[in-house]
Every structure is written in structure tokens, then in C-alpha cells.
ROFI-504624 format. One record per residue (C-alpha): residue in one letter; chain; x, y, z. Coordinates in nm, 3 decimals. Layout:
N
+------+-----+---------+---------+---------+
: type : mol :      xx :      yy :      zz :
+------+-----+---------+---------+---------+
:    A :   A :       X :       Y :       Z :
...
+------+-----+---------+---------+---------+
//
This chain:
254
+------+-----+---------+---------+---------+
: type : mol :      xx :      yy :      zz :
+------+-----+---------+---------+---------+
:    X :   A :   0.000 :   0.000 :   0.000 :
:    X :   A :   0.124 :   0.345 :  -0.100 :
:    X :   A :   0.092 :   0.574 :   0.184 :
:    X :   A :   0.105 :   0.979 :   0.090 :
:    X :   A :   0.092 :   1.241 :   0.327 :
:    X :   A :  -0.066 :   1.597 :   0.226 :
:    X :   A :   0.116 :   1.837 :   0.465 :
:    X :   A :   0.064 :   2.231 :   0.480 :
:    X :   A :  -0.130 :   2.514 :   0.643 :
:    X :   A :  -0.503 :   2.545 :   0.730 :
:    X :   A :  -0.577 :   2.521 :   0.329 :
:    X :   A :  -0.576 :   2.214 :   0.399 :
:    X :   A :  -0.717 :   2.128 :   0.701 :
:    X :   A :  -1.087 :   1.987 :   0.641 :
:    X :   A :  -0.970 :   1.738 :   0.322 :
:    X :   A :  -0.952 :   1.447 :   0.475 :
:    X :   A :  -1.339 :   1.478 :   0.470 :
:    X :   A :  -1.383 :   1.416 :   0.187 :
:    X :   A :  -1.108 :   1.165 :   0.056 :
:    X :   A :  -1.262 :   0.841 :  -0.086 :
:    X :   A :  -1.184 :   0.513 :   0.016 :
:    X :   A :  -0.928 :   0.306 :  -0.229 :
:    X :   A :  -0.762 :  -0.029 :  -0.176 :
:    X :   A :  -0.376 :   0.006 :  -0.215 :
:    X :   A :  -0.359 :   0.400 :  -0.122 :
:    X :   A :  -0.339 :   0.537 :   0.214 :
:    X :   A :  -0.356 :   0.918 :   0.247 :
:    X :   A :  -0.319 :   1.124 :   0.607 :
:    X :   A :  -0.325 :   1.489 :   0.639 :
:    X :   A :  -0.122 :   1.713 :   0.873 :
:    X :   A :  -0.258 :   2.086 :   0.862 :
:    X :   A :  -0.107 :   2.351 :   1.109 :
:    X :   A :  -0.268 :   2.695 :   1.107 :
:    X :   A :  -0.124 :   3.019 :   1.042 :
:    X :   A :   0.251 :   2.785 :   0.919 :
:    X :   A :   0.471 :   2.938 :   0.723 :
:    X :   A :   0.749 :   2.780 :   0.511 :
:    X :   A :   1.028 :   2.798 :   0.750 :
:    X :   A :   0.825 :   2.616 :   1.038 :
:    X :   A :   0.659 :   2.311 :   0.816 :
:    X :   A :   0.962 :   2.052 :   0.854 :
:    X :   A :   0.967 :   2.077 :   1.235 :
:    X :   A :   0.611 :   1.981 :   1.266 :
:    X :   A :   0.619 :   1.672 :   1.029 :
:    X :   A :   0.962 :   1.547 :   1.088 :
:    X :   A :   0.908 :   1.252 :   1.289 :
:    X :   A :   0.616 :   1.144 :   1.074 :
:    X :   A :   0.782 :   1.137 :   0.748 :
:    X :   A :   0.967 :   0.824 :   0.786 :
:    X :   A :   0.608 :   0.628 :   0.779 :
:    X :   A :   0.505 :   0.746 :   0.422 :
:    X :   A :   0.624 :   0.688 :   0.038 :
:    X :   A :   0.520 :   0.999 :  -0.087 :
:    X :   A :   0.456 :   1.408 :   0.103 :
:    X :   A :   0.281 :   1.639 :  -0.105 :
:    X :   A :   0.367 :   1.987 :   0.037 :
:    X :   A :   0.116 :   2.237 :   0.033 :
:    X :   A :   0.248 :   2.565 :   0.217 :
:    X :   A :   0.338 :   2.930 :   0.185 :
:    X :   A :   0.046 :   3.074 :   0.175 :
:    X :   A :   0.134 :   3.280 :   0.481 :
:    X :   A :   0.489 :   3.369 :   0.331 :
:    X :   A :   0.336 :   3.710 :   0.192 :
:    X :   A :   0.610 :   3.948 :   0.308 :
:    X :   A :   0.882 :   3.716 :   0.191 :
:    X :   A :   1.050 :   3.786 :  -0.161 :
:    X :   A :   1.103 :   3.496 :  -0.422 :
:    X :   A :   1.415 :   3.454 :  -0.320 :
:    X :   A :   1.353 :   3.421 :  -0.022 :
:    X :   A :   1.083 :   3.203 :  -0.048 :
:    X :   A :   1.255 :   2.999 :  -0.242 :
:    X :   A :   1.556 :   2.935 :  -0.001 :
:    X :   A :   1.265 :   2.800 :   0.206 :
:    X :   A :   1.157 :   2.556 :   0.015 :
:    X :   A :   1.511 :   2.412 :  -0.085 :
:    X :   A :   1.554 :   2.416 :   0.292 :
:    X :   A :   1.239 :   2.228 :   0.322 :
:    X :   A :   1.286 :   1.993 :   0.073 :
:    X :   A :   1.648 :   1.904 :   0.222 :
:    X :   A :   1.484 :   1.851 :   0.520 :
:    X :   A :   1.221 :   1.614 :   0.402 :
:    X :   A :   1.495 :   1.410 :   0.237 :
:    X :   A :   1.707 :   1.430 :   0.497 :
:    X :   A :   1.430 :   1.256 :   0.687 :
:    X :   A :   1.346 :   0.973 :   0.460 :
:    X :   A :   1.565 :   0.947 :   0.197 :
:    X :   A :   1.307 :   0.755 :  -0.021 :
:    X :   A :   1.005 :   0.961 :  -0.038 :
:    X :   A :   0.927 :   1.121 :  -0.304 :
:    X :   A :   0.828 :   1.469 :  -0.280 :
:    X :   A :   0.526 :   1.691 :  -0.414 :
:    X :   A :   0.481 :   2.044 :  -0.402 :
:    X :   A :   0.113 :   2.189 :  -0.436 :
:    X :   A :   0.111 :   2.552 :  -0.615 :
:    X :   A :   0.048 :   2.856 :  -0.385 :
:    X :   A :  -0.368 :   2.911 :  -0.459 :
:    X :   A :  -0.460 :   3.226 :  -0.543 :
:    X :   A :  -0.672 :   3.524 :  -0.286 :
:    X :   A :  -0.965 :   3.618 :  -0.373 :
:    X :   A :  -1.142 :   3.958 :  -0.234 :
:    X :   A :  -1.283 :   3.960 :   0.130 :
:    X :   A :  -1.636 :   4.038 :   0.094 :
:    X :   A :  -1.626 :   4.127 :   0.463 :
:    X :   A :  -1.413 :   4.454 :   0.348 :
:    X :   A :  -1.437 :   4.714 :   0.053 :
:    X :   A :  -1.271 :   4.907 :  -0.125 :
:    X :   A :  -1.005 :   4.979 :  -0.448 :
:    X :   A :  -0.724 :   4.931 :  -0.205 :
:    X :   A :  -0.806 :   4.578 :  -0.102 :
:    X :   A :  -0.848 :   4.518 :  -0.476 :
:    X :   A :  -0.513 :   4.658 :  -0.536 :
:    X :   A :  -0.366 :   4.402 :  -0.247 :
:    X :   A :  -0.507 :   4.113 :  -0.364 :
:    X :   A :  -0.383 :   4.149 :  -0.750 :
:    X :   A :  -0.045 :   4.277 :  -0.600 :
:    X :   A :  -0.032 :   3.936 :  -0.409 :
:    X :   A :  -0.182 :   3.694 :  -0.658 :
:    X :   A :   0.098 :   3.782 :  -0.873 :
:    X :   A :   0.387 :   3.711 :  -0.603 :
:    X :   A :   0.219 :   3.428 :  -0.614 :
:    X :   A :   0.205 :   3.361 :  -0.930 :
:    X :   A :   0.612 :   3.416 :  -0.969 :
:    X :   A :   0.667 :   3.215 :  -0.655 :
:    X :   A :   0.494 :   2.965 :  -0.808 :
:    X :   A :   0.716 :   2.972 :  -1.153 :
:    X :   A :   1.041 :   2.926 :  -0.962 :
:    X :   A :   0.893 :   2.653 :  -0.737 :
:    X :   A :   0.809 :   2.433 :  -1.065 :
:    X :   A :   1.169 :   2.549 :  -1.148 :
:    X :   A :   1.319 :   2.404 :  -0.853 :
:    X :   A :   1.112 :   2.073 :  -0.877 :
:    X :   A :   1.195 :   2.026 :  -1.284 :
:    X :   A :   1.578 :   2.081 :  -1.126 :
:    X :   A :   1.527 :   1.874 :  -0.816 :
:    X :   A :   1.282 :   1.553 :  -0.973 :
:    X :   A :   0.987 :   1.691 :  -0.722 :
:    X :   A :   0.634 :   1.669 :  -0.875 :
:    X :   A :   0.489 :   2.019 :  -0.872 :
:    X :   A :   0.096 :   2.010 :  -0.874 :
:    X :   A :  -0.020 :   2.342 :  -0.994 :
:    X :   A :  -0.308 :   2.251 :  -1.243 :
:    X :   A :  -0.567 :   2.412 :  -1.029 :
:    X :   A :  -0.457 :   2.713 :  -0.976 :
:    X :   A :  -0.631 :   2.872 :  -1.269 :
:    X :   A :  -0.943 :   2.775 :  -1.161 :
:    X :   A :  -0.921 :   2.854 :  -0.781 :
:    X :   A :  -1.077 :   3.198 :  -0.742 :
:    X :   A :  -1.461 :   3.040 :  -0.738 :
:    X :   A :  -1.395 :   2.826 :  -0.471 :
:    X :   A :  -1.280 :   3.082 :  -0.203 :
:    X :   A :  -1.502 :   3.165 :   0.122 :
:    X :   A :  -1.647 :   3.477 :   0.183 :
:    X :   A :  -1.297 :   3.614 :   0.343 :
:    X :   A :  -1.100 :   3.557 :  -0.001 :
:    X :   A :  -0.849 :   3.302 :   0.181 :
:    X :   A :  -0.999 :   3.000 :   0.311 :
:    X :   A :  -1.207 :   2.752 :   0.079 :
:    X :   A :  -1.583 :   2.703 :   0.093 :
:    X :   A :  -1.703 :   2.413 :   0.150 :
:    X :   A :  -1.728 :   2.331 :  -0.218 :
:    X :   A :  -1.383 :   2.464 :  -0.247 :
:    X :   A :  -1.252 :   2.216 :   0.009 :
:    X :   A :  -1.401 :   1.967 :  -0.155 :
:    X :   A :  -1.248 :   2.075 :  -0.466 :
:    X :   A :  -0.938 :   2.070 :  -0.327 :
:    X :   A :  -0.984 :   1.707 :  -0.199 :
:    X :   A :  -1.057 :   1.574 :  -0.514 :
:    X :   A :  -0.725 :   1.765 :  -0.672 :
:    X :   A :  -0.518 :   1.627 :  -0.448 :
:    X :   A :  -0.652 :   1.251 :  -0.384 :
:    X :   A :  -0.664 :   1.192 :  -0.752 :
:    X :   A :  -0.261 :   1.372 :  -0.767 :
:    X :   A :  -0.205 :   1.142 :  -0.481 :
:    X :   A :  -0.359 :   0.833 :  -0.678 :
:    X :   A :  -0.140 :   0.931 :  -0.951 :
:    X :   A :   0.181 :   0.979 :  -0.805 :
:    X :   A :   0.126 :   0.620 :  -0.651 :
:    X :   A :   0.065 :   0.455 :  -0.976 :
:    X :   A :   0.366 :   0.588 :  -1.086 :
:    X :   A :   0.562 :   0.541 :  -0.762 :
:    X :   A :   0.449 :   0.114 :  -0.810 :
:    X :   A :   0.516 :   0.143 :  -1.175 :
:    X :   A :   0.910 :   0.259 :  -1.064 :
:    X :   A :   0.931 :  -0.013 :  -0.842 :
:    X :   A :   0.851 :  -0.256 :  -1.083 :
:    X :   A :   1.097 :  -0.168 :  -1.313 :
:    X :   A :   1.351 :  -0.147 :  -1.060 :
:    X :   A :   1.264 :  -0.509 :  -0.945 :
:    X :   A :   1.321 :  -0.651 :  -1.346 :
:    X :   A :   1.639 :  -0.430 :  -1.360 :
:    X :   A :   1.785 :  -0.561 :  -1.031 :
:    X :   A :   1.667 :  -0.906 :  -1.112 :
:    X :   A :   1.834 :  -0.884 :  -1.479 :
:    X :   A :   2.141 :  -0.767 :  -1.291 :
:    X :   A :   2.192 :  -1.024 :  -1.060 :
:    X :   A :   2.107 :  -1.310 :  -1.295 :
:    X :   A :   2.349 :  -1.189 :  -1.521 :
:    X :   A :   2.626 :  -1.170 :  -1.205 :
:    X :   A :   2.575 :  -1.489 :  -1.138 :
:    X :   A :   2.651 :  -1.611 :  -1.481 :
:    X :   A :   2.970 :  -1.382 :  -1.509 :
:    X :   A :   3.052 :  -1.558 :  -1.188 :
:    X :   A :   3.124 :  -1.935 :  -1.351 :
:    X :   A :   3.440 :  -1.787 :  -1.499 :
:    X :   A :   3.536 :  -2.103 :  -1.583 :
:    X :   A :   3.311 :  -2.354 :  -1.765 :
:    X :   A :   3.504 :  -2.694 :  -1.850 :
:    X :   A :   3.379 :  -3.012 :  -2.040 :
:    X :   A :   3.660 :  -3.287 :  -2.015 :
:    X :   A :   3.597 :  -3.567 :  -2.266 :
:    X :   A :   3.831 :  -3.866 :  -2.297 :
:    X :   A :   3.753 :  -4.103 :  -2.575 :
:    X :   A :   3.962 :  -4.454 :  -2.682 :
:    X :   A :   3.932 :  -4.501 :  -3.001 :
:    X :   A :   4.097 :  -4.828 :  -3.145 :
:    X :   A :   4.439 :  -4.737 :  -3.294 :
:    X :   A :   4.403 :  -4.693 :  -3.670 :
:    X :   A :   4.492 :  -5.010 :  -3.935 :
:    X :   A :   4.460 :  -5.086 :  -4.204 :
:    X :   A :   4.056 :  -4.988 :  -4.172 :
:    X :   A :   4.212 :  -4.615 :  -4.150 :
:    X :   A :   4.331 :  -4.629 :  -4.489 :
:    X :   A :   4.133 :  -4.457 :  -4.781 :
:    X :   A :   4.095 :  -4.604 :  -5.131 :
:    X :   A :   4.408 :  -4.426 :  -5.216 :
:    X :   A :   4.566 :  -4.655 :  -4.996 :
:    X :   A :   4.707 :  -4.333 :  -4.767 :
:    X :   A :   4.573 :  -4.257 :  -4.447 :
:    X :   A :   4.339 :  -4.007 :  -4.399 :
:    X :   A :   4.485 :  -3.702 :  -4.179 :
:    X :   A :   4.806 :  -3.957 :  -4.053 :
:    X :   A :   4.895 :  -3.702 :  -3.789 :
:    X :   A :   4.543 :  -3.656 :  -3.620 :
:    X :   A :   4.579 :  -3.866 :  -3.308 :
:    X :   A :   4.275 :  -4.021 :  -3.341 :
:    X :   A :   4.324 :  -4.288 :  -3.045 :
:    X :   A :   4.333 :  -4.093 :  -2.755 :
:    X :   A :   4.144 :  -3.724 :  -2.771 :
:    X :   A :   4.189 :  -3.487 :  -2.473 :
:    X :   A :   3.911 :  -3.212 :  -2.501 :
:    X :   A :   3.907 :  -2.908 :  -2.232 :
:    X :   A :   3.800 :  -2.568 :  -2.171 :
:    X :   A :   3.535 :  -2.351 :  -2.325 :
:    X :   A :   3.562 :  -2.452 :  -2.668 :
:    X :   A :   3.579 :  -2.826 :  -2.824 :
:    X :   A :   3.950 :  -2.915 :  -2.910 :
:    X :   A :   4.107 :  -2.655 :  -2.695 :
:    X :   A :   4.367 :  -2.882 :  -2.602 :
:    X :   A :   4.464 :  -3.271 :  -2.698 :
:    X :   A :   4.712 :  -3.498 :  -2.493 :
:    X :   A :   4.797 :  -3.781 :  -2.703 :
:    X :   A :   5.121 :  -4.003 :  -2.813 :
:    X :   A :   5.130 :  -3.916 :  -3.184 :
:    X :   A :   5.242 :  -4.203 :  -3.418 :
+------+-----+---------+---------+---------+
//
């Protein structure tokens, strides 16, 4: 069974709801409110040696940071996660976009959120960077889409949004199994392959002795010619050895 944990900040939090049930796939969540890239390894460290697969979903609370900054973060991150288990593979969910709180008013907010959703949107361009560099997964085909799923504040998902979400990510998560089981088939033929073929460079020596008396040649040996046919071949005693038939002959010539 492929186990995948979805780890990140309260965008995440109510998924689990709605995650199906599927024989051979295993998926936990581990949301922590208000977390920020920096904090995310220290509060799923000792849980990522349990699961094949972590599909990161953070820095939505990194607003103040620059790319660069944010990106340091995530390498950090990801060294950390690998650090941890050295065979998961890793997943990084796009930053979703902010929509506008319909709590507040006002060309200014408007202003904010366009100003933010396209920090976003370049965070998001050097974090598929970084995982095309790296051999991450980056998940990022929802992003488009995003802005009519948002709550009432412009941040958190409705409930249709959260649901929304689930299905992104559970069907990513199927995915990213299927190809994590397809890998370790292929691994399993390769490393079979391999060791067959050691084990047959092993016999570095392969030897067939054959000793056959034959009945010294006569008069039966001659030809019509009355010579004998090849009169230095010892044909009484043969001596075969090695790989190859005739590699070497012991016998008393004539």
C-alpha cells in the first residue's frame, strides 16, 4: 500500500473529509494553522519516515517574503524532508490564489489582492523550477481555476472549495502512486536482470573434459588411395578441455 501524506497550512485542514476510500492507497493529512514555510519541517519530521510519498502544500502565509527568499525555504524544506526519509518522493502543491474579502471594501483591497496573486504567481514559476531541477512533482493545475472556490474572506475555501481541493489532491495522490508502483517494478526486473546476469559472469570457468579410446588406426584407416586419412590426427586418444571443443589434446602421436 502506497501511503502519501498531504502536509501544509489550514488550506488544507478539512480534506480528509472528503477523501474516498481506495484499496492500495493510504492518504493522512497534517494541517497547522497560520505555518509558514520555515516552520513546516519541524512539525512533520518525525512522521515522514512512515510514508512513500509528502505532497507539500504551504506558503500561503509567506506574503512578506521575496522569491528569493521564499525559495531558499523551500530548498531548505525539501532538504529537510529528504534528509528525513531518503526515499520519499516529494510533491509540491502551487500557492492558490486570494480572492477579495467580501467582509471589506474598497479599491485598495483590490489593489492588495492582484499585487499578491501575482507574487504568487512568480513564486509559483520558480517553485516548478526548482522541482523540474530537483525531480519533485509540482501540482499546480488548479490554480487557474481557484478563485470560485474561495469563502467569503478571499483566503480560506468554501465548502465546495474544500471539496475541490480534496478531489485535486486525492486523484494527484492516486497518480503519483501509480507511478511510484510502476518505478518499483521496473527497478525489481532491472535488479533481477542484474543479478542473474552476475551470477553467470561468476562461472568464470566452464570446463567439459571428454576422454575417448578409439581403437588405434589399421589398415581400416586407410582410404581407397591406400594413404591414411589425416596420418597425424591422433585419433586414439582425444583430450578435449576448456570452453571450446579441441582446446587442447594430450595424445602419443604415431
Amino acid at each position: 500500500m502506497t501511503r502519501v501524506l498531504v502536509a501544509g497550512d489550514s488550506m488544507v485542514k478539512y480534506v480528509d473529509q472528503y477523501f474516498p476510500s481506495r484499496r492500495g492507497l493510504s492518504v493522512s493529512v497534517a494541517a497547522h494553522r497560520g505555518i509558514r514555510i520555515e516552520h513546516l519541517l519541524s512539525m512533520i519530521a518525525d512522521k515522514l519516515a512512515s510514508f512513500d510519498v509528502v505532497i507539500v502544500h504551504v506558503g500561503t502565509n509567506n506574503t512578506v517574503d521575496s522569491v528569493n527568499m521564499c525559495m531558499d525555504k523551500y530548498r531548505q524544506l525539501a532538504q529537510g524532508i529528504i534528509e528525513s526519509n531518503p526515499t520519499l518522493h516529494v510533491a509540491f502543491s502551487a500557492i492558490l490564489p486570494r480572492g477579495q474579502n467580501r467582509y471589506r471594501q474598497g479599491e485598495e483591497q483590490l489593489c492588495d489582492v492582484c499585487h499578491l496573486n501575482d507574487h504568487y504567481r512568480n513564486v509559483n514559476a520558480a517553485l516548478a523550477q526548482l522541482c523540474l531541477e530537483r525531480g519533485f512533482t509540482i501540482l499546480d493545475s488548479l490554480v487557474d481555476s481557484w478563485p470560485g472556490f474561495l469563502s467569503r474572506d478571499g483566503v480560506q475555501p468554501s465548502r465546495l472549495g474544500n471539496k475541490v481541493l480534496a478531489d485535486f489532491l486525492y486523484r494527484e495522490a492516486c497518480a503519483l502512486s501509480t507511478q511510484l508502483e510502476r518505478r518499483h517494478v521496473q527497478q525489481s526486473y532491472k535488479e533481477s536482470k542484474a543479478s542473474a546476469w552476475s551470477g553467470w559472469a561468476r562461472q568464470e570457468h566452464f570446463s567439459i573434459n571428454l576422454e575417448v579410446d578409439f581403437p588405434a588406426l589399421g589398415k581400416q584407416g586407410l582410404v581407397d588411395l591406400g594413404q591414411p586419412a589425416f596420418p597425424h590426427f591422433p585419433w586414439h586418444k582425444c583430450t578435449m578441455q576448456g570452453k571450446h571443443w579441441g582446446e587442447a589434446y594430450s595424445a602419443n602421436d604415431p
